[in-house]
Structures are given as structure tokens and as C-alpha cells.
N, C-alpha and C positions, 0 to 999 in steps of 0.2 A: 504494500500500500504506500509505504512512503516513496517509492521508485514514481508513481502515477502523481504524487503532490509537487515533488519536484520535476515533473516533465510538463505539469497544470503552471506550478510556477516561472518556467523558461516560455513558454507556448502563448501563455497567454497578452503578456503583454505586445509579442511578437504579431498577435492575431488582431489583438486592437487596433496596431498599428497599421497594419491593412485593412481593415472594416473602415477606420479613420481615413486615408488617401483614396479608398475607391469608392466611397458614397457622396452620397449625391450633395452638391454644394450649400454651404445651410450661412449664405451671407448675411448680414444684415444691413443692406442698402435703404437709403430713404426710397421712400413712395415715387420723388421727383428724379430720380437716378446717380449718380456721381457727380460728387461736383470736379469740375475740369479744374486744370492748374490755372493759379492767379499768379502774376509775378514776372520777373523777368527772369531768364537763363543765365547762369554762370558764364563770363567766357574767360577765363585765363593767357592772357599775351603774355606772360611770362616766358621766356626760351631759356633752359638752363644751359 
């Protein structure tokens, strides 16, 4: 029995972790969608 506890405790977290990356996407976005970038863009002219 204890063989089956410790292959539950290797297994399972392993398993969440796939249940986790392959179900289906649980975002939470507003109603009105993303809001887009505000702002200007970095531009670095620096040349080292």
C-alpha cells in the first residue's frame, strides 16, 4: 500500500499539471474586451 501512496504522490501533481495547460481557457476579461497599449514605445539610440 504504501508503494500506491507514493506513486499517488509523484503522479498527481504531474497530472494537474496537464489537466491545468490543456483545459479550456478560464480568462477573466472585461465585458468590453482588452484594453490596447497606451503610451509610447521605448527606443534606445544608445550604440555600445
Amino acid at each position: 500500500m504504501a508503494i500506491f501512496r507514493w506513486l499517488r504522490r509523484i503522479f498527481e501533481p504531474i497530472g494537474e499539471g496537464i489537466l491545468r495547460i490543456f483545459s479550456p481557457v478560464r480568462d477573466d476579461y472585461p465585458k468590453s474586451g482588452v484594453k490596447p497599449f497606451h503610451g509610447e514605445p521605448y527606443e534606445n539610440d544608445k550604440t555600445a
